[in-house]
C-alpha positions in Angstrom: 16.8 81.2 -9.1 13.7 80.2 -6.2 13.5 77.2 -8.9 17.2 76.4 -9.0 17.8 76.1 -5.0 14.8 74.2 -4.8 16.6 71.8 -7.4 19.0 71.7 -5.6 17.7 71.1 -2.4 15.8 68.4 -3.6 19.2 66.9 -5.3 21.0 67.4 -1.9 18.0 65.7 0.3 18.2 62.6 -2.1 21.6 62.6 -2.0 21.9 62.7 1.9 18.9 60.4 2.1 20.6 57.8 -0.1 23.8 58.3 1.9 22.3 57.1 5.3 20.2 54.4 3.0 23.6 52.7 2.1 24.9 53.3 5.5 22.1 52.0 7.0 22.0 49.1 4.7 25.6 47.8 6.2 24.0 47.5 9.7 22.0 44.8 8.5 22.7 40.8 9.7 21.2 37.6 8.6 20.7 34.4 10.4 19.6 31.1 8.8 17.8 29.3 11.0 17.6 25.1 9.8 14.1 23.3 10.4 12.8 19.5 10.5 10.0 17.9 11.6 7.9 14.6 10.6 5.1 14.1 8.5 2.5 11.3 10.5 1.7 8.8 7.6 -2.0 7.8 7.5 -2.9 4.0 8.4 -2.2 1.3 5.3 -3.7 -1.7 4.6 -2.0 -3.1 1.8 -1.5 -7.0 1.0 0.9 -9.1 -1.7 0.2 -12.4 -2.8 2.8 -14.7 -4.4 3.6 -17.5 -5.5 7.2 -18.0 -4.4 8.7 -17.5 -0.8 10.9 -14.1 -1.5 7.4 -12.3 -3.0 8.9 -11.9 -6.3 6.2 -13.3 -8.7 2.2 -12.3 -8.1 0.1 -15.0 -8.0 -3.0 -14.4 -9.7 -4.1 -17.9 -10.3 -4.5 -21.7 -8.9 -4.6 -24.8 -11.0 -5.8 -27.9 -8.9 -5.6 -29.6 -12.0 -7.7 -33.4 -12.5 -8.9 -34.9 -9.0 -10.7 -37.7 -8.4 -13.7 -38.0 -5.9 -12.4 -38.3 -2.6 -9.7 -36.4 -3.1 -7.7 -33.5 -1.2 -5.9 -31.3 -2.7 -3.2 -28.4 -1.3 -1.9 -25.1 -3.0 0.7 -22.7 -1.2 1.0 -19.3 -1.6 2.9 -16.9 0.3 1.3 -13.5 1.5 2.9 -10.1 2.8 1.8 -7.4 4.9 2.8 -4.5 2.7 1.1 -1.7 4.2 2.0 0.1 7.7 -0.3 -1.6 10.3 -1.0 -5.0 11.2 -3.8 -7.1 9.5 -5.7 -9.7 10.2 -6.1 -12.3 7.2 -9.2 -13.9 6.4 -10.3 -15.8 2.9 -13.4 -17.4 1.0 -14.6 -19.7 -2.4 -16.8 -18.1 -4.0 -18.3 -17.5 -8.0 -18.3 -21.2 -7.7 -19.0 -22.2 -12.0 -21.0 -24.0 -11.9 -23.0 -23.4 -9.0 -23.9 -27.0 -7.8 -19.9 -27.3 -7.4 -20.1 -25.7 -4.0 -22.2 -28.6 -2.9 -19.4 -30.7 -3.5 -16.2 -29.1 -3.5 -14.9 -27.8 0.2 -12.4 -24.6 0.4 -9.9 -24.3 3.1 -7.0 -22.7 4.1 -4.5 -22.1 7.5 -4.4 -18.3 7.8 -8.0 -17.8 8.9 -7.6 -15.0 11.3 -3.9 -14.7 11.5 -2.4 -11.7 11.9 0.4 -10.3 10.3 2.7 -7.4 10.9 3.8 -4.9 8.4 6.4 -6.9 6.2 6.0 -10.2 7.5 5.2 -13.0 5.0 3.5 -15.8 5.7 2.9 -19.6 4.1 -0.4 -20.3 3.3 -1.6 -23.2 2.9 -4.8 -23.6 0.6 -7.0 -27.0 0.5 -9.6 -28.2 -1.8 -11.4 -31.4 -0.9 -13.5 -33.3 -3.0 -16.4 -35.4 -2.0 -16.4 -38.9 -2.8 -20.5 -38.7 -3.9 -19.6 -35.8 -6.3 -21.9 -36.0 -9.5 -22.0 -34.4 -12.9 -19.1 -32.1 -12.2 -16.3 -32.6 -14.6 -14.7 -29.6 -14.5 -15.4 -26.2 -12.6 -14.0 -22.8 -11.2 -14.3 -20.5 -8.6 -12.5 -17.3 -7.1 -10.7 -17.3 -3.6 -10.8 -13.5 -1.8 -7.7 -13.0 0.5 -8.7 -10.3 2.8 -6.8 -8.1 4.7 -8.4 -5.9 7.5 -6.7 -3.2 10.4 
C-alpha cells in the first residue's frame, strides 16, 4: 500500500508539474528582430585590355605587320579599370627576339602614368618606330606589359 501512494504521488507530482509546464509554456512571446550591415570589400586592382571601344573582345596580341626603315607605326587598344580603386597605368617592350631589335626598334605609347578610375576606359595609343639605319632585322617580336598599380 506505502508503494501504491508513493505511485501515486509520484503520478500526481508529474501530473501537476506538467500542468503548470503547459501553462507556463502559453506565457511565452517571441520577437524577431531584422539585421543588416555592410561587408568592407578589400582594395582591387584589376585591368582589361581590348581591342574594341565597348571592351568586348581581349586583346592578346599586336600585328605591326611589314614596315620599312624609317617608319612609324600606331596600334590602339582600349583599357579598363576593372577593379575598385584607381590605377595608375604604366607599360614597356621587352623579350625583344632578337635581341639586337631593341637597338633599333622604339616602343611608345600615351597612357604613361595616367590614371584611371574604377570603370573608366581609356584609348591607348601604342607606337612603334623604326630607325632608318636598321640592319639585319627582317622580322622580330617582342612583349608589351600594361601595368596597373593602386
Amino acid at each position: 500500500m506505502a508503494m501504491r501512494r508513493a505511485t501515486v504521488g509520484m503520478v500526481l507530482a508529474l501530473s501537476i508539474m506538467g500542468l503548470v509546464m503547459s501553462t507556463l509554456g502559453a506565457l511565452v512571446v517571441t520577437r524577431t528582430i531584422s539585421n543588416t550591415g555592410n561587408v568592407r570589400v578589400p582594395p582591387s586592382v584589376e585591368l582589361g585590355v581590348y581591342s574594341d571601344s565597348g571592351c568586348t573582345t581581349p586583346l592578346s596580341s599586336v600585328s605591326w605587320g611589314t614596315l620599312n626603315p624609317g617608319d612609324t607605326s600606331t596600334a590602339t587598344m582600349y583599357l579598363r579599370n576593372e577593379g575598385n580603386v584607381p590605377i595608375t597605368l604604366s607599360a614597356q617592350a621587352a623579350d625583344w627576339n632578337p635581341e639586337s631589335a631593341s637597338s633599333y626598334l622604339t616602343f611608345s605609347w600615351n597612357c604613361d602614368s595616367y590614371v584611371l578610375a574604377p570603370n573608366q576606359v581609356v584609348q591607348a595609343l601604342l607606337g612603334l618606330q623604326v630607325s632608318s639605319s636598321i640592319n639585319g632585322i627582317t622580322g622580330f617580336s617582342f612583349d608589351i606589359t600594361v601595368t596597373a598599380s593602386q
